[in-house]
C-alpha positions, -999 to +999 in steps of 0.1 A: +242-559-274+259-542-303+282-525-269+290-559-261+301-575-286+327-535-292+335-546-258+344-577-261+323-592-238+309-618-265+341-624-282+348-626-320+334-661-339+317-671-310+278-682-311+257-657-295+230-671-275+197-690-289+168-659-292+144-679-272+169-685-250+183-651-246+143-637-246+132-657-214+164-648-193+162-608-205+120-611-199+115-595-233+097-612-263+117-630-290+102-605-317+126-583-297+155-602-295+152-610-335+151-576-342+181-570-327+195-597-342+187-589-378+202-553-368+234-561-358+235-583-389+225-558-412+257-538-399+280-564-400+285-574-364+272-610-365+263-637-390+236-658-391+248-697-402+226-722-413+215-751-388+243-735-362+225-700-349+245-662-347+277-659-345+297-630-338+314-619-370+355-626-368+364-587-383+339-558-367+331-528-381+360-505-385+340-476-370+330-499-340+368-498-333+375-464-329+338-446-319+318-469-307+291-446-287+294-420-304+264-417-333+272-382-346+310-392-360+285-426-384+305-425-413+300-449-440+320-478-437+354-485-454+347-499-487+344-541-490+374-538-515+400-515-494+429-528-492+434-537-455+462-565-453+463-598-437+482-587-403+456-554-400+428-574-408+446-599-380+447-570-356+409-559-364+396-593-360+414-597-325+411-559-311+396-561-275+403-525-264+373-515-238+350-487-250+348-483-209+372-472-190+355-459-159+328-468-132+316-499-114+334-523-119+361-515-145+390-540-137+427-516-136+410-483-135+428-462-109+406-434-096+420-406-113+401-378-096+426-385-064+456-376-081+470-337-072+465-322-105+468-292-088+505-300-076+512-312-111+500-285-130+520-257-109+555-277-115+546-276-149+537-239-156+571-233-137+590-257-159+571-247-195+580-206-189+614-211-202+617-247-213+655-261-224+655-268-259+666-303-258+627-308-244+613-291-274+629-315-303+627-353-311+643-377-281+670-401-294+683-406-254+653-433-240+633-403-225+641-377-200+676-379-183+657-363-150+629-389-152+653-416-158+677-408-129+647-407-107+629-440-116+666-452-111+667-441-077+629-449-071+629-485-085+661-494-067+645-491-031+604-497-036+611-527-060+652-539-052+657-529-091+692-532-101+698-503-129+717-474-138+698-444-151+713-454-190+694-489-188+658-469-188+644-465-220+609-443-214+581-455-235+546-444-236+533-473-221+530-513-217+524-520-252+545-503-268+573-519-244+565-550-259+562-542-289+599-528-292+610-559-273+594-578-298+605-562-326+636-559-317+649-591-300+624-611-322+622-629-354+586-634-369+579-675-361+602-671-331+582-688-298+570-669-270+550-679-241+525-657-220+506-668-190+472-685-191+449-667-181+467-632-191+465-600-208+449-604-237+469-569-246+504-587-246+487-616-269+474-593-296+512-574-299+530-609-299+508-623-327+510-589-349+543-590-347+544-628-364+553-643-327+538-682-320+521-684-290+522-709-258+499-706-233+514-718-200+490-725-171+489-707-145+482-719-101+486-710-069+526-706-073+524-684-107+532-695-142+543-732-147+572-739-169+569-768-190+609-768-191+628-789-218+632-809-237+594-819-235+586-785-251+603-757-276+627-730-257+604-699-258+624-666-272+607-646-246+585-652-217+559-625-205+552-627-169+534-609-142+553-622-107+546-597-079+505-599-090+496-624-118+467-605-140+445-614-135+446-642-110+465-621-082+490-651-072+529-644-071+554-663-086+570-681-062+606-685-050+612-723-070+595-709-101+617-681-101+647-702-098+631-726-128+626-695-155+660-679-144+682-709-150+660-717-181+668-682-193+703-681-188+709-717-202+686-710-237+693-675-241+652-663-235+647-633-223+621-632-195+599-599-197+589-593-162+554-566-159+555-553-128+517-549-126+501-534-096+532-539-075+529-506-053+494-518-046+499-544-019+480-540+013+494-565+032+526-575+042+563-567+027+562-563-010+574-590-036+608-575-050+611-582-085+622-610-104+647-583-124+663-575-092+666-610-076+704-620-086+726-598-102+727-599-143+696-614-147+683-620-183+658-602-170+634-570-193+616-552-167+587-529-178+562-505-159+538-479-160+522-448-141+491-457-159+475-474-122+498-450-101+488-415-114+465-417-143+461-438-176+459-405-202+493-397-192+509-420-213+544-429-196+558-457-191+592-473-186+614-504-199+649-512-177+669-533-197+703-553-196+732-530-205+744-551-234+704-540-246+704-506-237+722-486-268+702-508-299+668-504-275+669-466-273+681-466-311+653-484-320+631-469-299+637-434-313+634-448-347+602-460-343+581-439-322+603-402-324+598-400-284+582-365-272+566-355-240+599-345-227+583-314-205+560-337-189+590-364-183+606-336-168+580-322-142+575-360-134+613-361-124+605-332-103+573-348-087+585-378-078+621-367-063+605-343-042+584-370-023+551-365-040+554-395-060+552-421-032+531-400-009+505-401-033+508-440-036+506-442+003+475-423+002+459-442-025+470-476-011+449-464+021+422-459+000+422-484-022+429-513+008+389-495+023+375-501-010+387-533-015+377-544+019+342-532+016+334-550-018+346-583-006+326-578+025+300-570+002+311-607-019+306-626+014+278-612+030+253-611-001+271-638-024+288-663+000+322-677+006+320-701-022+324-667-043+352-652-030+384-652-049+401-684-042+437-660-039+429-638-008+462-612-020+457-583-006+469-563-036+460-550-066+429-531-080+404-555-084+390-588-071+379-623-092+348-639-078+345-673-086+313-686-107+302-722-110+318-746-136+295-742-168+278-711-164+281-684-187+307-658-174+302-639-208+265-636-209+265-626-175+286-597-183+268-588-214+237-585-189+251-564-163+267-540-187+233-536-199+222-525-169+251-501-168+276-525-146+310-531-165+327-563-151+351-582-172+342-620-175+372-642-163+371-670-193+380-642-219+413-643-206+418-672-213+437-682-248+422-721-246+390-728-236+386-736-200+358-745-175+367-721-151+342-692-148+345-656-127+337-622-133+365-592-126+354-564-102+376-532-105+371-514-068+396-486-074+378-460-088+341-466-072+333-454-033+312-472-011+280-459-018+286-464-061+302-500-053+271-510-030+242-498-055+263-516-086+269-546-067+232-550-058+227-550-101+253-573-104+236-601-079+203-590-093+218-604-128+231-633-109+202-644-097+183-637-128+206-668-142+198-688-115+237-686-101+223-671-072+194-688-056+164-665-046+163-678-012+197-674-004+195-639-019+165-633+007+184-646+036+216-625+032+191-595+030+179-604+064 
């Protein structure tokens, strides 16, 4: 339980289950439960209130945060009276960072044992024998001018990106993309909206950086835009168009229009992720929303996290020219950008081809896997439990759970039994009555996804989402 609640599975200040309750549907005895209980008390994960049961305590153990498995780095913990401020204690209380970032069914994670690290490493060795030294100092240009030119000329046909090489600031990753947008472009108490559901990741940086927050619904047609003058004008809005996370729908053509004409008229800036957008399986890709009239107010970001591998720590922002000089200044002022050896032999890897070959292979692969877990959804779950956007995209699928049943506990259970699936109401900034669970396919083959899937509908049916019968009859 105590890996639960580190991964976020039962989120902070919420009230854990009753222990008679959580005894009959884990078949132990309530001694055992109580125990537990009174141990993750004693270390200061819960707190017991009177006349309202356990509750998950609102700031977790600092150690939790950064070793959670790992019982030989136990240190004592910080001191009650250290002086962590409001904002860090802010960013403690709210940190939802998975301790798990592999296996069945880890939602995003690309299978990283694919990649040609064999290719990699050679253009590397061949580049590091006598490196240039403007790649051995600090970066004050945005990144790599190689890398740069060649996400230019990538982005412009795969994604219909309009951009010069000078409008591509190289980051080391998604969040710290927002949080230079955000810092920059933003006043603390300026508004911001974000989708609902969404990336809890994006939420966090917003609120530590003194942003409000609007949820904005999200259906079949993407984000909805509660326009004015019924609502504030947002400073930014954060958006997923090609594949909403973690719904899978795509912003369609008349929502587009709406943020784009709200943008232009109330100077926002719309801050468009491109999230698994090289993953579709199906049909022509969505081009972005960056690309889709010229001069767009319009921050694009991306990653290689999902393409090549999450460790590698590159990602990219392409932003207006009037943006691009006070972006890189800040940007080099903040974070002292490095890695410019590895920006380099990523220039050479993808303008030699290998970049999108390696996509086209894993999109083949990931399409089988994807294919064979929702056959899997169907066969042994039903069609009321397939995801209700049928997108063939991404790198992971959201089956649908009846209203009122407990997404979280369901989760907790699984990953107990050594399943990791993500429940879908903790994406959610509001509470909601939709329930689901998030399956990551990418990095599990067919015989890992088949033997963790039949744990998963064992935990199902344990909490009587999946009937017994029904369970026997898909069998036959």
């Amino acid at each position: 339980m105590q890996a639960a609640i580190v991964e976020g599975i039962f989120p902070r200040a919420t009230r854990l289950p009753a222990t008679r309750d959580l005894a009959r549907e884990l078949s132990v005895s309530r001694n055992t439960v109580l125990n537990v209980y009174d141990n993750l008390m004693s270390q200061g994960y819960v707190t017991a209130r009177t006349g309202s049961g356990t509750w998950v305590a609102e700031t977790l153990p600092e150690r939790c945060l950064n070793s959670p498995r790992n019982d030989a780095l136990s240190l004592p913990l910080v001191a009650k009276s250290a002086a962590i401020s409001k904002r860090g204690s802010s960013l403690l209380g709210h940190a939802n960072a998975s301790p798990y970032q592999w296996g069945a069914f880890v939602p995003g994670a690309p299978d990283v044992t694919q990649f040609p690290h064999k290719l990699f490493s050679q253009i590397q060795a061949r580049l590091n024998k006598e490196p240039d030294i403007d790649r051995l100092i600090y970066s004050s240009n945005g990144g790599c001018t190689y890398l740069r030119q060649a996400l230019a000329e990538y982005l412009s046909v795969s994604r219909s990106v309009r951009a010069d090489a000078d409008q591509i600031i190289i980051t080391e990753g998604i969040h710290q993309a927002v949080d230079l947008v955000t810092r920059v472009l933003c006043d603390p108490g300026d508004l911001a909206w974000i989708e609902e559901p969404g990336y809890w990741g994006t939420r966090n940086l917003l609120r530590i950086n003194g942003l409000k927050i609007q949820a904005m619904s999200v259906d079949e047609q993407g984000i909805i835009p509660d326009l004015p003058p019924r609502t504030p004008v947002p400073k930014m809005v954060f958006i997923t168009p090609s594949h909403q996370y973690p719904l899978g729908v795509h912003l369609s053509l008349e929502r587009r229009k709406q943020l784009l004409d709200l943008a232009r008229k109330h100077k926002t800036w719309l801050v468009e992720d491109d999230y698994d957008s090289e993953f579709r399986f199906a049909g022509q890709p969505f081009p972005s929303l960056q690309g889709f009239e010229p001069d767009a107010p319009v921050i694009y970001m991306g990653t290689f996290s999902k393409t090549l591998y999450p460790a590698l720590r590159l990602g990219y922002l392409v932003v207006p020219k009037a943006l691009a000089q006070p972006l890189r200044v800040a940007a080099a002022e903040l974070y002292r950008g490095g890695h410019l050896l590895v920006q380099r032999a990523l220039a050479e890897f993808i303008l030699k081809g290998h970049y999108v070959a390696h996509i086209r292979r894993m999109r083949k692969l990931y399409s089988q896997r994807r294919r064979f877990l929702a056959n899997l959804i169907e066969r042994y779950l039903g069609k009321d439990f397939m995801p209700q956007v049928n997108h063939e995209a991404g790198l992971h699928l959201v089956i649908n759970l009846p209203t009122g049943c407990d997404d979280v506990a369901v989760a907790a259970l699984a990953l107990q039994r050594g399943v990791k699936v993500r429940p879908l109401s903790q994406y959610y900034m509001h509470l909601q009555e939709r329930r689901g669970l998030l399956l990551g396919y990418a990095c599990v083959d067919e015989r890992q996804c088949q033997d963790a899937f039949g744990v998963l509908r064992a935990c199902l049916i344990q909490f009587g989402i999946v009937g017994r019968a029904e369970s026997l009859k898909s069998e036959g």
